[in-house]
C-alpha positions in Angstrom: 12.0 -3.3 -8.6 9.4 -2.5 -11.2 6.8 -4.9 -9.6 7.3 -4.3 -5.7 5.4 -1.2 -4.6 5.4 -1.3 -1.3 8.6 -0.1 0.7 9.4 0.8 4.8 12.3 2.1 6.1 12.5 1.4 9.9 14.7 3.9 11.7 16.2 3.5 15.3 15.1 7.5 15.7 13.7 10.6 13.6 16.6 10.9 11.3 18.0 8.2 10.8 15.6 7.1 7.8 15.5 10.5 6.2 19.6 10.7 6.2 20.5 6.8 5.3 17.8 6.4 2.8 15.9 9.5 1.9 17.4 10.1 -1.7 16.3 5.9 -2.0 12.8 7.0 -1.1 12.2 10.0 -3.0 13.4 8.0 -6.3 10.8 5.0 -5.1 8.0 7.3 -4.7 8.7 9.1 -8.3 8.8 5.4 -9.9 5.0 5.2 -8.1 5.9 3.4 -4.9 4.0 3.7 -1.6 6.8 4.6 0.7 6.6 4.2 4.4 9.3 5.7 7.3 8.9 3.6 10.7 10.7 5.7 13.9 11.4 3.3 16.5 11.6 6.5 18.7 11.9 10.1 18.0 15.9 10.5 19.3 14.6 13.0 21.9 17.7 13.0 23.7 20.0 14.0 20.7 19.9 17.8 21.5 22.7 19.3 23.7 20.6 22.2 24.5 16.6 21.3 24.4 14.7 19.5 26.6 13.4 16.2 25.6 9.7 16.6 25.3 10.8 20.3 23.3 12.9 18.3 20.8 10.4 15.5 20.5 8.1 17.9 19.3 10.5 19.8 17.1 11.7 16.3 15.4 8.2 14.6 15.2 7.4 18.4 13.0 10.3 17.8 10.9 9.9 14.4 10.4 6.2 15.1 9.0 7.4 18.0 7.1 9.4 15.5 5.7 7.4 13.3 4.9 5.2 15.8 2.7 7.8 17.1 1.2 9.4 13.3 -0.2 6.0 11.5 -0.1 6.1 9.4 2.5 4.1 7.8 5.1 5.4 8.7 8.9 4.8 5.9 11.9 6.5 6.7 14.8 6.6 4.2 17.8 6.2 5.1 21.2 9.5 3.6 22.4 12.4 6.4 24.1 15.5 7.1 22.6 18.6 5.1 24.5 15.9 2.8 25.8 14.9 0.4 23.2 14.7 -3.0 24.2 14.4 -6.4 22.2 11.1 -7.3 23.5 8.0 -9.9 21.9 6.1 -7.0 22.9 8.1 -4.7 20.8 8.4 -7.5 18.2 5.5 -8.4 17.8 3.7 -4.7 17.3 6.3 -4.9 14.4 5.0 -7.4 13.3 1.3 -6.2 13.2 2.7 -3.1 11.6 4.5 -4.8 8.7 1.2 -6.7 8.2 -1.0 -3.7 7.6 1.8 -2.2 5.3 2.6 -5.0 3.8 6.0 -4.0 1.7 7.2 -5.6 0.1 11.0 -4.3 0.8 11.9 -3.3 3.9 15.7 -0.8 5.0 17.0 -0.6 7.9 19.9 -0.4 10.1 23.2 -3.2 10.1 24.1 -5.2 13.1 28.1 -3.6 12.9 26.9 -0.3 14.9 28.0 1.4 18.0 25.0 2.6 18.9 22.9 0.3 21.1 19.2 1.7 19.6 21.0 0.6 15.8 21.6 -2.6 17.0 17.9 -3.4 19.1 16.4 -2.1 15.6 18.4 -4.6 13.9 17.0 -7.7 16.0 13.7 -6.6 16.6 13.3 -5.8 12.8 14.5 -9.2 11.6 12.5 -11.3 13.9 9.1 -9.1 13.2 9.7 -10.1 9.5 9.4 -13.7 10.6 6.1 -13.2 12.8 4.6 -11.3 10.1 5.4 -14.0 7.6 4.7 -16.9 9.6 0.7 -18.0 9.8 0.9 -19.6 13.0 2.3 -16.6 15.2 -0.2 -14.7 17.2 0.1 -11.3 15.0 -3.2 -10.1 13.8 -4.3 -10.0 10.0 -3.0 -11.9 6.9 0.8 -12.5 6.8 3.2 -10.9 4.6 6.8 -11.8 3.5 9.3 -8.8 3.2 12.5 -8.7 1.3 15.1 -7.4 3.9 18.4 -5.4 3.0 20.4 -2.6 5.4 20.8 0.8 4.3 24.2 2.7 4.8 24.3 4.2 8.3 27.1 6.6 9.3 27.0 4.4 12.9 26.8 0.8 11.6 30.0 0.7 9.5 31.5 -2.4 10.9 31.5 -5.4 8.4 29.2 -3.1 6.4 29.6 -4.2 2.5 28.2 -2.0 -0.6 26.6 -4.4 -3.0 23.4 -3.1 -4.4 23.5 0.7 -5.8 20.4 2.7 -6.0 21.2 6.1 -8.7 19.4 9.3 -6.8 21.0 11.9 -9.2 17.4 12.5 -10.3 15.9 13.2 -6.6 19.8 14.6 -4.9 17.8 18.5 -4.8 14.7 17.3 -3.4 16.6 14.7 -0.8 18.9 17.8 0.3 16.0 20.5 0.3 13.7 17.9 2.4 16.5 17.5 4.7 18.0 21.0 4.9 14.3 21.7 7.4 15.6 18.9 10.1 17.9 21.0 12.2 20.0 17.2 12.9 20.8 17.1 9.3 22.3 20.6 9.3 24.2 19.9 12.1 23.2 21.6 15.2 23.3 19.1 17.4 27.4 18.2 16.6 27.3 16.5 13.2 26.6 17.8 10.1 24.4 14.6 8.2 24.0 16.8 5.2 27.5 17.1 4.6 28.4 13.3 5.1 25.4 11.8 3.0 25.8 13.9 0.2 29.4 13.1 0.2 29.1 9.3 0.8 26.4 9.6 -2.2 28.7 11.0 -4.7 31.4 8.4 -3.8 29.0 5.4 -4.1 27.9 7.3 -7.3 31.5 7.6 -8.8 31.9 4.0 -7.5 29.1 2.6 -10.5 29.8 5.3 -13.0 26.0 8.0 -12.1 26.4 11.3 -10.1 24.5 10.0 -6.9 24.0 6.7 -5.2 22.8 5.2 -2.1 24.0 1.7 -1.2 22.5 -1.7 0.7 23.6 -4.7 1.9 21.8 -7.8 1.7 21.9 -10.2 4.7 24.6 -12.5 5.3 22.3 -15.3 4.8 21.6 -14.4 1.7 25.0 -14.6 0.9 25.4 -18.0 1.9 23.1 -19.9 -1.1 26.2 -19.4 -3.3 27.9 -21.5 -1.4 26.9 -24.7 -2.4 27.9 -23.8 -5.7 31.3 -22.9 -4.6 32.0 -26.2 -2.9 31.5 -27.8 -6.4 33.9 -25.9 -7.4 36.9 -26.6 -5.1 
């Protein structure tokens, strides 16, 4: 990782990138990374109490609290929670996006989710990667190839598979202070995302032998160049 410096995190909502990889970017940002969180939309409609437009406001706050508090740069997309659709128009301002950030790794959410915004992340994610790499597409600037991996996700457990283990025992205080300000990751909308992540961390941690970890999957194609290799073998 020592040469890539350039890493997004695209979110289906405000929260989701601070919970699945926050402790991942805080320890990216200490090594001298510039770290960016994309928010497909700002989960406005997560609040069993609030209004949308009042917890819009309150999340897009805590997100940029956030932010200054970890490092990292905050895009958020004008798209509405529950309504996210796998669109070229949604692609391909991706697309443009990924081209003026340019990182060179980019998290976000697996396919195996029950939520329906996880899963339009997923595919809209995957095919802006390939119109910001591609020169011939119509996106705007000079293209940019992205290494893609998922990030651990509460929701998109199906088929999930821990194989690459990032230690955050180092940045574990300022992960849990950063997120202890979002009133999601406390709990008080039903779940408690503090509790969970710092739990899931320890296990991946205990899993490679460091106190804290955060996991990623690569993608199944990926997987598949050992296969060639395998048939020689059989």
């Amino acid at each position: 990782m020592k040469d890539i410096r350039v890493l997004a995190v695209v979110g289906a909502h405000i929260g989701d990138c601070e919970v699945m990889s926050g402790g991942l970017a805080a320890r990216a940002v200490e090594e001298g990374w510039d770290v960016h969180f994309i928010h497909m939309t700002g989960g406005e409609k997560g609040h069993p109490n609030l209004p949308e437009n009042e917890y819009f406001a309150q999340k897009k706050k805590e997100a940029e609290e956030f932010g200054k508090d970890i490092g990292v740069s905050i895009h958020i997309m004008p798209y509405r929670d529950g309504e996210l659709k796998e669109t070229e128009d949604v692609k391909t301002k991706m697309g443009q996006l990924f081209r003026e950030i340019r990182p060179s790794v980019l998290l976000t959410h697996w396919s195996g989710s029950f939520h329906k915004d996880h899963r339009a992340t997923y595919a809209i994610v995957g095919d802006a990667i390939f119109l910001a790499a591609n020169p011939w597409t119509s996106v705007k600037g000079e293209p940019c190839r992205s290494k893609l991996l998922f990030a651990e996700n509460w929701e998109d457990h199906e088929d999930f598979q821990p194989e690459i283990y990032v230690d955050i025992s180092s940045v574990l205080d300022k992960w849990v202070t950063a997120m202890q300000k979002m009133a999601m990751a406390r709990g008080e909308t039903g779940f408690n995302y503090i509790d969970y992540y710092v739990s899931l961390a320890r296990i991946r941690g205990l899993e490679v032998g460091v106190g804290y970890s955060e996991a990623l999957m690569r993608p199944w194609e990926a997987r598949r160049i050992l296969l060639p290799q395998l048939d020689k073998l059989l």
